[in-house]
N, C-alpha and C positions, 0 to 999 in steps of 0.2 A: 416370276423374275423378269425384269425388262432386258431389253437386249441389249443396252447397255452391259447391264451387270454379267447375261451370260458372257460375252463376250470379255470383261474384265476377267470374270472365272476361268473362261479359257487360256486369256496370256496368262493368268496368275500362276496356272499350272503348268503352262510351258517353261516359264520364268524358271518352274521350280524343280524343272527336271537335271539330273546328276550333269555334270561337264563329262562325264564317258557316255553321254545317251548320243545315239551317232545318226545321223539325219536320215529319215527315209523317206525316198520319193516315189512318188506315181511312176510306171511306165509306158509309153506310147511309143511304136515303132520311128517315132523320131526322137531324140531329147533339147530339152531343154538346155541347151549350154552358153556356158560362160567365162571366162578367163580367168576367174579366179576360184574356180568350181572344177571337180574332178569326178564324173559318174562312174558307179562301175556296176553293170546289171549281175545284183546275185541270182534273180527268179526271174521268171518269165514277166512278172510283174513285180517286181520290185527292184531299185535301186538303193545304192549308199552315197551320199555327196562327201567329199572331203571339199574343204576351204582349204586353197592352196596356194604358191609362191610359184610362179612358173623361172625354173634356171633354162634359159635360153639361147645365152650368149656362150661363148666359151668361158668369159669371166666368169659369169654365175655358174655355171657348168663344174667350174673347178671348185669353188670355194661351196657349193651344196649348203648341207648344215652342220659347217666346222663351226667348230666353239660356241653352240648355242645348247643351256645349259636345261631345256627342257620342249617337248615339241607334243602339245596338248592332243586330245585323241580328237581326230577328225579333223585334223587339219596334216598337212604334209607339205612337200615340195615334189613338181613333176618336172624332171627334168627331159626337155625335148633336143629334138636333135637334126641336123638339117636335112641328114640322110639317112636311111635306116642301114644301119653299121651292127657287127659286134661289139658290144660294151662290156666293160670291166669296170667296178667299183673298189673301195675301199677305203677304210676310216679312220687316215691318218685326221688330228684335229678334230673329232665328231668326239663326241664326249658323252652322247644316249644312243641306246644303243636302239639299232633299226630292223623296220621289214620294209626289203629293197621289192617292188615287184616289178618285171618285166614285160614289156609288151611291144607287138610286133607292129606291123605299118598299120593293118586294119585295128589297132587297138587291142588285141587280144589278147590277156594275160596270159605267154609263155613260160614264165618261171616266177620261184618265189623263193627269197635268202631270207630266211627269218634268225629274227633276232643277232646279226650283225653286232656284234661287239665294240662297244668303245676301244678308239684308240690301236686296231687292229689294220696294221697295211696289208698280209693277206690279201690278194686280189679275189674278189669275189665275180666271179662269171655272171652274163646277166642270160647265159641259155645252160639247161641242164643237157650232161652229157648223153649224146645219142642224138641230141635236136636237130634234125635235117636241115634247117631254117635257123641260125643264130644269129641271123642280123635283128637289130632291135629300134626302134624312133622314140620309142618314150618311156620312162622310168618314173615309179611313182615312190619315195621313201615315206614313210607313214612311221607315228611310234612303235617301238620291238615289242611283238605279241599281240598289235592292232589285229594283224591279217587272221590269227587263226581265232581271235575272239569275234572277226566281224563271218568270218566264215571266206575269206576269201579263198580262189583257186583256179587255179590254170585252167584256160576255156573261157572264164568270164572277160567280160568284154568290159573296155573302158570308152566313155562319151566326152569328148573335147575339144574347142578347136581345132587344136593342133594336128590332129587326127584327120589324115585326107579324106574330105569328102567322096572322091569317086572310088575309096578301097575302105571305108570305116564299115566295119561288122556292125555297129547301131551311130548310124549317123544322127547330125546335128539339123535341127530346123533353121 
């Protein structure tokens, strides 16, 4: 076969992989990041990319994903934040329902609200009770049931700009 063709066979397959097949990448004690990209190291050598929206303003901040009426797997919104605060959510106007995951200054997944309910005001805490440390910089919503099918959990680390380089638990190159 020429390499053409293998190469056609390759994207052929890629092309032809499910829309819940969720991206996995290489890891190297640096990553590769990008703004519209969201890493989160499940193994020592493995990552999950989401393709994301970053809410970073307080406008975006507030209005998250009210009224949008489907949010495909592997893609989300990270909402950052100027300073790392306590956070509180909740889904007035959300309409699918979520996995909110929390993480601290260095990026490191603190907590996880799975499957957040449509339409629910419920304040949802973004640190579980007892956490020494409840201030939070960045929040990642993903579709409801994403987290425990990719295997997410508290500990794992998330790679992103937004993420201080001189305190990020897997920084950026």
């Amino acid at each position: 076969m020429s390499l053409n063709r293998s190469l056609a066979a390759v994207l052929a397959l890629c092309l032809a992989l499910p829309a819940a097949a969720q991206p996995v990448v290489a890891v190297d004690d640096l990553a590769e990041c990008r703004n519209d990209a969201a890493l989160i190291r499940t193994d020592p050598d493995r990552a999950l990319s989401f393709q994301i929206e970053l809410a970073d303003t307080d406008e975006s901040r507030a209005r998250g994903l009210m009224y949008r009426r489907d949010l495909p797997a592997g893609a989300g919104m990270l909402f950052v934040y100027p300073a790392s605060q306590p956070v509180s959510f909740w889904m007035r106007n959300t309409l699918i329902p979520l996995d909110i995951v929390f993480m601290d200054p260095r990026g490191v997944i603190r907590h996880i609200h799975r499957m957040a309910r449509p339409l629910d005001e419920t304040p949802i805490p973004g640190a579980a009770i007892g956490d020494p440390d409840p201030n939070r910089l960045l929040v990642l919503e993903i579709a409801g049931g994403e987290a425990d099918r990719l295997g997410l959990q508290t500990g794992q680390v998330l790679a992103h700009p937004a993420v201080p380089e001189s305190s990020a638990a897997w920084p950026c190159r």
